[in-house]
C-alpha positions as CSV (number, residue, x, y, z in Angstrom):
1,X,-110.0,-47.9,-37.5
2,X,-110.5,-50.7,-34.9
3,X,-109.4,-53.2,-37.1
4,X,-106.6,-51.3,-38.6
5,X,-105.1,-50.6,-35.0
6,X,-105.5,-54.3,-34.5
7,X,-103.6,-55.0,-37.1
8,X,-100.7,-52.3,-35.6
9,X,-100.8,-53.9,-32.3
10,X,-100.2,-57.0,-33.7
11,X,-97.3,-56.5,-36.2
12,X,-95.7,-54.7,-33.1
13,X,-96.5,-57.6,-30.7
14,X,-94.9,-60.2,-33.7
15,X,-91.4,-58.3,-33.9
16,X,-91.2,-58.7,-30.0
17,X,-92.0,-62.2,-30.1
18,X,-89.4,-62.9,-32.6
19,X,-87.2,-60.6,-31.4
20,X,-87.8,-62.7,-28.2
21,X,-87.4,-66.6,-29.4
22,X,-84.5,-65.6,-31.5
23,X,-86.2,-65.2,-34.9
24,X,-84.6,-61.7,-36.3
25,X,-82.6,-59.8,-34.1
26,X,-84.3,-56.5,-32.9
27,X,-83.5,-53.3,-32.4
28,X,-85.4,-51.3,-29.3
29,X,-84.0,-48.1,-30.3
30,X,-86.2,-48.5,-34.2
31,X,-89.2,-50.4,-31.9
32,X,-89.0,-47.3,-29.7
33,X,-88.9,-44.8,-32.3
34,X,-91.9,-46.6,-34.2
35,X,-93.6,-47.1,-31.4
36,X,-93.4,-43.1,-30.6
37,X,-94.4,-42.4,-34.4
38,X,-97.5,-44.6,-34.3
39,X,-98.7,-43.4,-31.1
40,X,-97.9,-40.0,-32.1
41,X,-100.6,-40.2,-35.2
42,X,-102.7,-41.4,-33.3
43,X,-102.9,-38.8,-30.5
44,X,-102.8,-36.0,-33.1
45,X,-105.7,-37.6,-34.9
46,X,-107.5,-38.2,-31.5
47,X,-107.1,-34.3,-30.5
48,X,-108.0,-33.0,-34.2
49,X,-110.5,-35.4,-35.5
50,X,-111.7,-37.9,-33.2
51,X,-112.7,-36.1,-30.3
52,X,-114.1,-33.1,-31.5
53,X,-116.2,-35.8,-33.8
54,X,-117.2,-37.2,-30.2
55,X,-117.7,-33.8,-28.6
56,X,-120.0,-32.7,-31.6
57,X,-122.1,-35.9,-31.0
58,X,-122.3,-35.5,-27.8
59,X,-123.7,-31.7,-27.9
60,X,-125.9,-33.0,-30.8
61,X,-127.3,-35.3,-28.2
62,X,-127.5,-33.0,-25.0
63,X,-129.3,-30.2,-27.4
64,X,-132.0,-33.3,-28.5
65,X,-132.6,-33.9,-25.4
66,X,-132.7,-30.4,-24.3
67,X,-135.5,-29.6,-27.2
68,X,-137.6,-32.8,-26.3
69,X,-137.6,-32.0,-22.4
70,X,-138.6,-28.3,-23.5
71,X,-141.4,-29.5,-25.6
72,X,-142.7,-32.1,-23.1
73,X,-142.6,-29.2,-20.7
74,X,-144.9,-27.2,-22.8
75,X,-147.5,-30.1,-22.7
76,X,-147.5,-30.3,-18.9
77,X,-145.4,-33.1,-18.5
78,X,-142.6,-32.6,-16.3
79,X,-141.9,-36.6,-15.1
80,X,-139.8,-38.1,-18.3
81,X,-137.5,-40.7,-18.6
82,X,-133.6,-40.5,-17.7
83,X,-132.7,-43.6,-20.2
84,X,-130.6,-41.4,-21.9
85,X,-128.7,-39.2,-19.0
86,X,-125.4,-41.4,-19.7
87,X,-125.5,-41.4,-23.7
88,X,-123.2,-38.2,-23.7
89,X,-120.7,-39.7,-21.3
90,X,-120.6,-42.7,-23.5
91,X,-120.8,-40.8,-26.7
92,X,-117.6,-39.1,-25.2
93,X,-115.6,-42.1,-23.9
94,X,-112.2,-42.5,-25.8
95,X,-112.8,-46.1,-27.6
96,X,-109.9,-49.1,-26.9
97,X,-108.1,-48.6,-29.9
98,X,-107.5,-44.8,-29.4
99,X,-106.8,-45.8,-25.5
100,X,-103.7,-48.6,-26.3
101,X,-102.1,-45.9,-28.8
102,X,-103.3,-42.2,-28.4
103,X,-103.7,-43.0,-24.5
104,X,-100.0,-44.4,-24.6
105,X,-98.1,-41.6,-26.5
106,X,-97.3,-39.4,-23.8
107,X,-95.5,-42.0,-21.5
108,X,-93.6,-43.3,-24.7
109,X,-92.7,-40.1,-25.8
110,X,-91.2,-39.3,-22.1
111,X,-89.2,-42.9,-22.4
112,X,-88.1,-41.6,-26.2
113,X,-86.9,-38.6,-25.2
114,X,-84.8,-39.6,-22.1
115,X,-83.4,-43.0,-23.9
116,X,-82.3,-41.1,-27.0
117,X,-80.6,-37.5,-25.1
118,X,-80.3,-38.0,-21.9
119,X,-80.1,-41.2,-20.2
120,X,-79.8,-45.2,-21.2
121,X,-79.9,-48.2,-19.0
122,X,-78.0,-51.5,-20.0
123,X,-77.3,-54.4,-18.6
124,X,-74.0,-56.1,-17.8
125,X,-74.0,-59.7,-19.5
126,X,-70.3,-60.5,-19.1
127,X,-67.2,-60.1,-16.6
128,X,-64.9,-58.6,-18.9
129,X,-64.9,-55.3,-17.1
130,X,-64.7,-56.7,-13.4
131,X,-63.4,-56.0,-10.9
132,X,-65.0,-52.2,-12.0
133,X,-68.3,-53.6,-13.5
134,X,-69.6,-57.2,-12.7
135,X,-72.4,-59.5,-14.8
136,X,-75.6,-58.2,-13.6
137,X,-75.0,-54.6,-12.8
138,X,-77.1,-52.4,-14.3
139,X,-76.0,-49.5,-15.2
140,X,-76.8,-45.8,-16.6
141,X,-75.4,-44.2,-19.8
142,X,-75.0,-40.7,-19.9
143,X,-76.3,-39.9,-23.6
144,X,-74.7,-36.4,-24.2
145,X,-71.4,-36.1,-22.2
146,X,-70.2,-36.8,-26.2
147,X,-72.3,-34.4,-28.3
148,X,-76.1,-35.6,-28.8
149,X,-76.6,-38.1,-31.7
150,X,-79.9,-38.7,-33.3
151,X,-81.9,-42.2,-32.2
152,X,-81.6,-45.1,-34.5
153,X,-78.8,-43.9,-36.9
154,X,-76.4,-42.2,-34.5
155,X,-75.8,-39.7,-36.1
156,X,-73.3,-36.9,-34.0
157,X,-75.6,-33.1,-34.0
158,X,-73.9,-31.2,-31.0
159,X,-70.3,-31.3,-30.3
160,X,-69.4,-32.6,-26.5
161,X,-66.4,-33.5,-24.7
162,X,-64.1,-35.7,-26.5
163,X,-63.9,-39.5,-25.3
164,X,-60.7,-39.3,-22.5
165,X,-58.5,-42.1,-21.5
166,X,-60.0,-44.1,-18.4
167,X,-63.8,-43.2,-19.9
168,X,-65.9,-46.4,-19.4
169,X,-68.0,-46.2,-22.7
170,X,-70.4,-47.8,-24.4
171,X,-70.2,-48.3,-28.3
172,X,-71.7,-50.3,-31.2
173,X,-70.0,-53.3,-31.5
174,X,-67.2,-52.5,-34.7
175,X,-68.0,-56.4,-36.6
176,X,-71.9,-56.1,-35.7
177,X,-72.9,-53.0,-34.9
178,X,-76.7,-54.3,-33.1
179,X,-74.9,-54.8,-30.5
180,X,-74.2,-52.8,-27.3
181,X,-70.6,-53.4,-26.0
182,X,-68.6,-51.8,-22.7
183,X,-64.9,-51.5,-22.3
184,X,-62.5,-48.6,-21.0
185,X,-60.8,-46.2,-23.4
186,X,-57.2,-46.9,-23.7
187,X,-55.6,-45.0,-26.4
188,X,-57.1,-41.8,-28.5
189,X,-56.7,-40.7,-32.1
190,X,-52.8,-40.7,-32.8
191,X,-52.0,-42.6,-29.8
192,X,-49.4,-45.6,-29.9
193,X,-51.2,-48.5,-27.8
194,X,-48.8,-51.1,-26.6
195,X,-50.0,-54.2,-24.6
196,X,-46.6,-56.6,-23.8
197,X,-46.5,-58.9,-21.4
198,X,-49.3,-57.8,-19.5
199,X,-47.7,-54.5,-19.1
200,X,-49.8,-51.1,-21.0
201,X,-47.5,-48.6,-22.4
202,X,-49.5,-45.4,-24.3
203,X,-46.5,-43.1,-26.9
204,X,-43.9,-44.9,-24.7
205,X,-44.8,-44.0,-21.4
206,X,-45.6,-47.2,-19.2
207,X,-49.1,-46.6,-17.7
208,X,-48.7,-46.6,-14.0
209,X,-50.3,-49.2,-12.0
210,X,-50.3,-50.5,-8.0
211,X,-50.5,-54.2,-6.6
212,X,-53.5,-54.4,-4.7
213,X,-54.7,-57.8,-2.7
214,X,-56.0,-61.0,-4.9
215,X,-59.7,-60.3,-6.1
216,X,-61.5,-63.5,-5.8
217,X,-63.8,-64.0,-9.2
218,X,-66.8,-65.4,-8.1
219,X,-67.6,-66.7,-11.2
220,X,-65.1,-68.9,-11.9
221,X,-63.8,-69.0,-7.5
222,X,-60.4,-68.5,-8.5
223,X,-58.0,-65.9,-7.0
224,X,-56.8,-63.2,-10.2
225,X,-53.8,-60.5,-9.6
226,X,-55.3,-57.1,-8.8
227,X,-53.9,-53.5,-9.1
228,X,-54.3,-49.5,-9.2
229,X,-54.3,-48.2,-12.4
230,X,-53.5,-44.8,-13.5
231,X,-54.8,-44.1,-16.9
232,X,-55.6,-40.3,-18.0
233,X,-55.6,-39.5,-14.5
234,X,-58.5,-41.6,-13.6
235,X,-57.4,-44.6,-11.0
236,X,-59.7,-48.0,-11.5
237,X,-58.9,-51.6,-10.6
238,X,-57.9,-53.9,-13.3
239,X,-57.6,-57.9,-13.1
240,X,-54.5,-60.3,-14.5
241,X,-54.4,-63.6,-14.9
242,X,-51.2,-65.4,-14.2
243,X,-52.8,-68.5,-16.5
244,X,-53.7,-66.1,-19.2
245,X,-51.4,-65.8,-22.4
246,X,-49.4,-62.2,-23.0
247,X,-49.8,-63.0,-26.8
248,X,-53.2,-62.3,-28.6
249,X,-55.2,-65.9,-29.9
250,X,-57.5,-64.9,-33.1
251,X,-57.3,-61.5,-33.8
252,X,-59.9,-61.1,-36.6
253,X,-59.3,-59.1,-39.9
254,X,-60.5,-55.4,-39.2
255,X,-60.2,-51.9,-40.6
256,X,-56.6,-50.1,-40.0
257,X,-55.3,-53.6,-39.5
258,X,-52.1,-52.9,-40.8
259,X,-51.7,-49.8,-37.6
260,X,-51.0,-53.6,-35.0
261,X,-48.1,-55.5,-34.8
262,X,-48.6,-59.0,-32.9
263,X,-45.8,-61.0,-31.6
264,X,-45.8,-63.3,-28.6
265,X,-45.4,-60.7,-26.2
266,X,-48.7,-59.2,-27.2
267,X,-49.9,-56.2,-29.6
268,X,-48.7,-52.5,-30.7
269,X,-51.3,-50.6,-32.2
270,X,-51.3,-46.9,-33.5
271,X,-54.9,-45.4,-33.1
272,X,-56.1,-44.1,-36.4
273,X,-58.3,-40.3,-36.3
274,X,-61.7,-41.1,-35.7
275,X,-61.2,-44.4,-33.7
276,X,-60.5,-45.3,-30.0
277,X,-58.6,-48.3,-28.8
278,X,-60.5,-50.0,-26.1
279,X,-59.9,-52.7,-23.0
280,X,-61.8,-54.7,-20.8
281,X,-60.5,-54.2,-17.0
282,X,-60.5,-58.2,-16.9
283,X,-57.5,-58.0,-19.3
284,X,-57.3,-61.3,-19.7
285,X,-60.5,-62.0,-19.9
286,X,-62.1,-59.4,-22.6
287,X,-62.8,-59.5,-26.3
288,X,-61.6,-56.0,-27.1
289,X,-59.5,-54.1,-29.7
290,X,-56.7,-56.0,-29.5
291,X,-59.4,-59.0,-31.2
292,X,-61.3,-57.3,-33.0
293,X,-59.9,-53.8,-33.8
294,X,-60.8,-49.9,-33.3
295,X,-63.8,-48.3,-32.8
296,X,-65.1,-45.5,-34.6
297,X,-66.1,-42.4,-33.0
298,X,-69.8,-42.8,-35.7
299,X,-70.3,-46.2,-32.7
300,X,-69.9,-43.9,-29.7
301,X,-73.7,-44.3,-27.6
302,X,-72.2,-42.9,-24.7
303,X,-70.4,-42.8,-21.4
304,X,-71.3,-45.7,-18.5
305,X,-70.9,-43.7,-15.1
306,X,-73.6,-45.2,-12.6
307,X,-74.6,-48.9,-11.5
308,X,-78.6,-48.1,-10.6
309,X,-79.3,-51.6,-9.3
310,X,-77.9,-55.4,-9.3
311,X,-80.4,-57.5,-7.5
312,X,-77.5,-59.8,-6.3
313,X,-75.9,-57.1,-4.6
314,X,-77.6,-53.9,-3.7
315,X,-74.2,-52.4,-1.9
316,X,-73.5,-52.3,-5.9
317,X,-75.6,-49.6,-6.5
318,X,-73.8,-45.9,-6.9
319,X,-71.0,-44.3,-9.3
320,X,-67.8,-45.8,-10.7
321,X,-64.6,-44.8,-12.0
């Protein structure tokens, strides 16, 4: 079993390494739920099998012993040797390779249990959604505000409360669905989305929005327009940049295509059932559904609501809008 568990160890340690120099691109949420498997067998052979094994060897010895001291006794001899006194505890002691997996399984079960239901921290690697979100936040996902979904595949099992405009959610990315994007919800199922000239109008109605003072973007030290936003009730900052095109550049071929009209004042989209439209609070700085189309409620991981730490900024840390 040593050598098998050796062998375990080390195709787990491989996919990290290649995960890590850029070999194959990994997925932590199949890792984690292999990971909790393995560990899993192990612990349930370690209760069943391998311990009592242990604890019958070790009573084995102890009742030896026992009959040897007795019999020594009975010859008068009452000084005899203690070589033995710490064979049970070693007879007894869990061995490496059930310590690195059965050892492990509660604490990865714990980690499991919270990613998959409950909570999810990611990292912010862009400044698409600033001035609400910046690069480095990290923040929490709340796994079943939307109805629980099953780790790995997604899959929707409880019914929650329906995505809302002004969420900040994160989904699988709609042209490669590995990856982990962020934006705001803009339109909903049926919804007419229209983004011209840097002005967003939902069925019609322009969405209401405030100047505020010039944000200064750290990143790049230049000075953006800032204002209130009223979407769904829910007021966050948003960003404009006076440099920035209205018009889209690139918009890619995706599904429900044919629901977006793009001219050179910008996009109209109608939301298909199923699907969000969503935007980046940089607006002119995010890849989002105007590029690269809708995204289907089946990507849905869950809805962003805390920043738990940015080691830049610790006045970061607490709740957003």
């Amino acid at each position: 079993m040593a050598f098998i568990t050796s062998l375990v160890l080390a195709a787990f340690a491989g996919y990290v390494g290649a995960w890590y120099f850029g070999a194959i691109e990994g997925n932590f949420a199949l890792l984690l739920f292999l990971a909790t498997v393995v560990t899993g067998l192990y612990w349930l052979a370690e209760r069943f099998y391998f311990l009592p094994r242990r604890e019958r060897a070790a009573a084995a010895l102890e009742a030896s012993l026992s009959e040897r001291n007795t019999r020594l006794a009975g010859q008068g001899i009452t000084q005899v040797d203690t070589v033995d006194a710490k064979a049970s505890e070693r007879l007894l002691m869990q061995p490496w390779w059930l310590d690195w997996t059965a050892g492990l399984f509660p604490v990865i079960l714990v980690v499991f249990l919270l990613r998959s239901f409950l909570y999810e921290p990611f990292k912010i690697p862009s400044g698409s959604m600033m001035p609400t979100l910046l690069t480095g936040d990290l923040i929490l996902v709340n796994k079943f505000t939307y109805g629980l979904r099953l780790p790995v595949i997604n899959t929707k099992i409880t019914d929650g409360t329906p995505l809302a405009r002004g969420d900040v959610v994160v989904f699988r990315y709609p042209p490669k669905p590995s990856m982990d994007y962020i934006k705001r919800v803009v339109g909903i199922p049926g919804d007419e989305v229209a983004y011209l000239n840097k002005k967003l109008t939902i069925n019609g109605q322009p969405v209401s929005k405030t100047p505020m003072p010039d944000y200064l973007d750290s990143e790049s030290m230049r000075l953006l327009r800032q204002f209130n936003e009223d979407l769904g009730g829910k007021q966050h900052r948003l960003l404009n940049d006076d440099a920035g095109p209205a018009f889209v550049q690139g918009a890619s071929d995706f599904p429900y295509r044919e629901n977006c009209r793009y001219s050179v004042e910008g996009v109209v989209c109608k939301v298909p059932a199923g699907n969000y439209f969503m935007m980046g609070d940089n607006r002119d700085n995010s890849a989002d559904s105007r590029f690269w189309g809708f995204v289907p409620d089946k990507n849905i991981v869950g809805r962003a609501f805390f920043v738990w730490m940015n080691f830049g900024d610790l006045g970061r840390i607490g709740p957003f809008q």
